[in-house]
C-alpha positions in Angstrom: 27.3 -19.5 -17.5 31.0 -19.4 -16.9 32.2 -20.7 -20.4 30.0 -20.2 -23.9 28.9 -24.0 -24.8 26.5 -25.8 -27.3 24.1 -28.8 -26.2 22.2 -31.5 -27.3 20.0 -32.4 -24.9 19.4 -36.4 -24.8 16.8 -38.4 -26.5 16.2 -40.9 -24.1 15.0 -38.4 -20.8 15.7 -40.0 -17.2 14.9 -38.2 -14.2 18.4 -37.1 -14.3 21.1 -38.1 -17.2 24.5 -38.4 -17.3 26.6 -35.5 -18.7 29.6 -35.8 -21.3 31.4 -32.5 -21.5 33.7 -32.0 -24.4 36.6 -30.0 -24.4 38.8 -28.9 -27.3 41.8 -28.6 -28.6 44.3 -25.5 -28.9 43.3 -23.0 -31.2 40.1 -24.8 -32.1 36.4 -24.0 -30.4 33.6 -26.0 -29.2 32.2 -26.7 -32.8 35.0 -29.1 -33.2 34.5 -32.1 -31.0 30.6 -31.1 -30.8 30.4 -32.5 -34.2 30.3 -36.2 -33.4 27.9 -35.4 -31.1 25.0 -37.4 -33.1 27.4 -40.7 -32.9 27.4 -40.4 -28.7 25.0 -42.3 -26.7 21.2 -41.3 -26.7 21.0 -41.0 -22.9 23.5 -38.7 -22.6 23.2 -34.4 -22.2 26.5 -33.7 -24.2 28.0 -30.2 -23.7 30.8 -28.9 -26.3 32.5 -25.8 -23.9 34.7 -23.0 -26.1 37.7 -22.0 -24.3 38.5 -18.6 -22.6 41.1 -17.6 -23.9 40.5 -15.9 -27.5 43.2 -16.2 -30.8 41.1 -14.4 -33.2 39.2 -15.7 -36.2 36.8 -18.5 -34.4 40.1 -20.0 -32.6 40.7 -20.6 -28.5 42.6 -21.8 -26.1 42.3 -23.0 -22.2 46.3 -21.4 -21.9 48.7 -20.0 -23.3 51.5 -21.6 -25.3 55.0 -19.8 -26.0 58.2 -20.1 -27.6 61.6 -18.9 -26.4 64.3 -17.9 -27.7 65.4 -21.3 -28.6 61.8 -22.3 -29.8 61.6 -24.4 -27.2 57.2 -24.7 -25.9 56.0 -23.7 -22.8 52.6 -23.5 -20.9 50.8 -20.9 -19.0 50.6 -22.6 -16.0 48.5 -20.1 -14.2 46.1 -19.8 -17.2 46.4 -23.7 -17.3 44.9 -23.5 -13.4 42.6 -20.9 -14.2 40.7 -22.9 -16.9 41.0 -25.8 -14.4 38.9 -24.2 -12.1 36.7 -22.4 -14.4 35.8 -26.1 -16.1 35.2 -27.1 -12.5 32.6 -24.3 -11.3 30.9 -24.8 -15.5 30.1 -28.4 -14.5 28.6 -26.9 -11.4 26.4 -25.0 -13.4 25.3 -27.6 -16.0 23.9 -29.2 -12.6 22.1 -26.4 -11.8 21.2 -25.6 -15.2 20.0 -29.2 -16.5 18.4 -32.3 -14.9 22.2 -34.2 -14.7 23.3 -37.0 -12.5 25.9 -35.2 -10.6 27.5 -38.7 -10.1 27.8 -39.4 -14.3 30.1 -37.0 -15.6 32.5 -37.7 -18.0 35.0 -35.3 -19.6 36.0 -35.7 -23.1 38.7 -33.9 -24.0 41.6 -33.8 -27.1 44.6 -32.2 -27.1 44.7 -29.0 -25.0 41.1 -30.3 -23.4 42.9 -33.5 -22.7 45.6 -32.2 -21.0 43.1 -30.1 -18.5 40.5 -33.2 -18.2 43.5 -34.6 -16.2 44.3 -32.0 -14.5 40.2 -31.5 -13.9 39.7 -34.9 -12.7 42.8 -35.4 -10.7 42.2 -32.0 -9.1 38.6 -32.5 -8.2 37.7 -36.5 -8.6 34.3 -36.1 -6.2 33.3 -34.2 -9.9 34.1 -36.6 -12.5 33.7 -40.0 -13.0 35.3 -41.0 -16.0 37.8 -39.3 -18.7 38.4 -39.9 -22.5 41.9 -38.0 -22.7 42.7 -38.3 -26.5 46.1 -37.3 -27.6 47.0 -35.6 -24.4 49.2 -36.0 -21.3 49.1 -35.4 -17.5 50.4 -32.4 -16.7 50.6 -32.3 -12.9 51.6 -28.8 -12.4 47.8 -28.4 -13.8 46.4 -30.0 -10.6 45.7 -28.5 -7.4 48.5 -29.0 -4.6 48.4 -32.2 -2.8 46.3 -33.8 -5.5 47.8 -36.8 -4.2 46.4 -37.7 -2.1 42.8 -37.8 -3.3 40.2 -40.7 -3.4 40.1 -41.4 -7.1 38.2 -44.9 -6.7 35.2 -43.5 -8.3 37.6 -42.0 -11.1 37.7 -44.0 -14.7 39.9 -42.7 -17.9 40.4 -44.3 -21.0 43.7 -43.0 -22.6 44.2 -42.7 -25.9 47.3 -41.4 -28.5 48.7 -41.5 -32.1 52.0 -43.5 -32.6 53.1 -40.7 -35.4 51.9 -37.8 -33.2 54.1 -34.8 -34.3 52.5 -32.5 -31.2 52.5 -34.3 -28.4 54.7 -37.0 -28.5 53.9 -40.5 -27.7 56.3 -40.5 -25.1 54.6 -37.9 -23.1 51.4 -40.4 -23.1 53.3 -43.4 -22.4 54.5 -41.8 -19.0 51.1 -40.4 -18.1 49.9 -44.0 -19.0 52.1 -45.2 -15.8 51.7 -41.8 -13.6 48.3 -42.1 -13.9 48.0 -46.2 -12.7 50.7 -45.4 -9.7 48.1 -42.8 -8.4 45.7 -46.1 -8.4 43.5 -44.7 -11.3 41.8 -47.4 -13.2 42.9 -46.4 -16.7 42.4 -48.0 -20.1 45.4 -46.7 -22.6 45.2 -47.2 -26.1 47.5 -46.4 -29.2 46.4 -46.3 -32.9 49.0 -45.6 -35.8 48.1 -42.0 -37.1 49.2 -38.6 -36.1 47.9 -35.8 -33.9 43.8 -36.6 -34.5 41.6 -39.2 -33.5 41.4 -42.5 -35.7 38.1 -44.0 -36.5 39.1 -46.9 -34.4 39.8 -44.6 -31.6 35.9 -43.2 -31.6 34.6 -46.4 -31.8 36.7 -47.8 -28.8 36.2 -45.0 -26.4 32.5 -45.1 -27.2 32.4 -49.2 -26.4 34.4 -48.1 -23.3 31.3 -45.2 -22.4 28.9 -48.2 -22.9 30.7 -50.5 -20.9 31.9 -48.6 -18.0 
């Protein structure tokens, strides 16, 4: 398999279940966001992917970030692309690998992961049907040229940020909130008063929003 993962396989088997593939945060791995996994749906395989890129001592990354000279941040685009596509050929290989409806896949993503769910979805929306992007933005240079003009009317993503958020600011998300809607993607944005993490509140919406959607 492309990237190192853990699973929990679903307790309620269907011919083929839908997929939820979690993707972490910078300098976290896929132990993170894998440990809510017991709270998620019963019908549901749910995949928890580690990043490729290594920081030492149990911590990755799907790109680099860097600081100038005047500490200002900026992404590795081309690793941002590379773990784009490498995301892209894994869910290809859970198919293969597990009994999955190729037509229920959501990505779940925070932070980092949320940044390249977008860029995933947008890039390649015949792939994914719906998004949870927690305390993220859209990043367009992430997507593929011309993602544009894809068909995203199979596409779903509930949005989701901190007021306080001293990472990412809740500008960033507020943007993406409207970049997202003009490229006609049905999009459910929420905001919840804490920092850079994910609220109780914000779990149990997003999970009401799995059920419903």
């Amino acid at each position: 398999m492309t990237l190192t993962y853990l699973v929990r396989e679903p307790k309620v088997i269907k011919d083929k279940n839908p997929l939820l593939l979690l993707l972490h945060g910078y300098g976290s791995n896929e132990e993170d966001l894998f440990s809510f996994a017991s709270e998620l749906p019963d019908e549901y395989y749910i995949v928890s992917a580690r990043a490729p890129y290594s920081l030492g001592f149990g911590s990755y990354a799907w790109y680099a970030i860097n600081f100038d000279a005047d500490e200002n941040k900026f992404s590795d685009i081309v690793e941002a692309q590379k773990s784009r596509d490498l995301i892209a050929l894994f869910i290809d290989e859970l198919i293969a690998e597990f009994p999955i409806d190729a037509a229920n896949i959501t990505l779940i993503g925070f932070s980092q992961g949320s940044i390249l769910s977008y860029g995933v979805a947008l890039s390649y929306p015949a792939k994914v049907h719906r998004v949870v992007a927690m305390s993220g933005y859209l990043n367009k240079e992430i997507a593929i040229d011309g993602f544009e003009n894809n068909d995203f009317s199979n596409l779903k993503i509930f949005a989701s940020h901190g007021t306080v958020d001293q990472v990412i600011p809740i500008d960033w998300a507020r943007k993406s909130e409207i970049a997202v809607k003009e490229l006609g993607v049905a999009l459910v944005y929420k905001e919840y008063p804490v920092g850079h993490g994910v609220a109780p509140q914000n779990f149990f919406d997003f999970k009401n929003w799995l059920i419903q959607n």
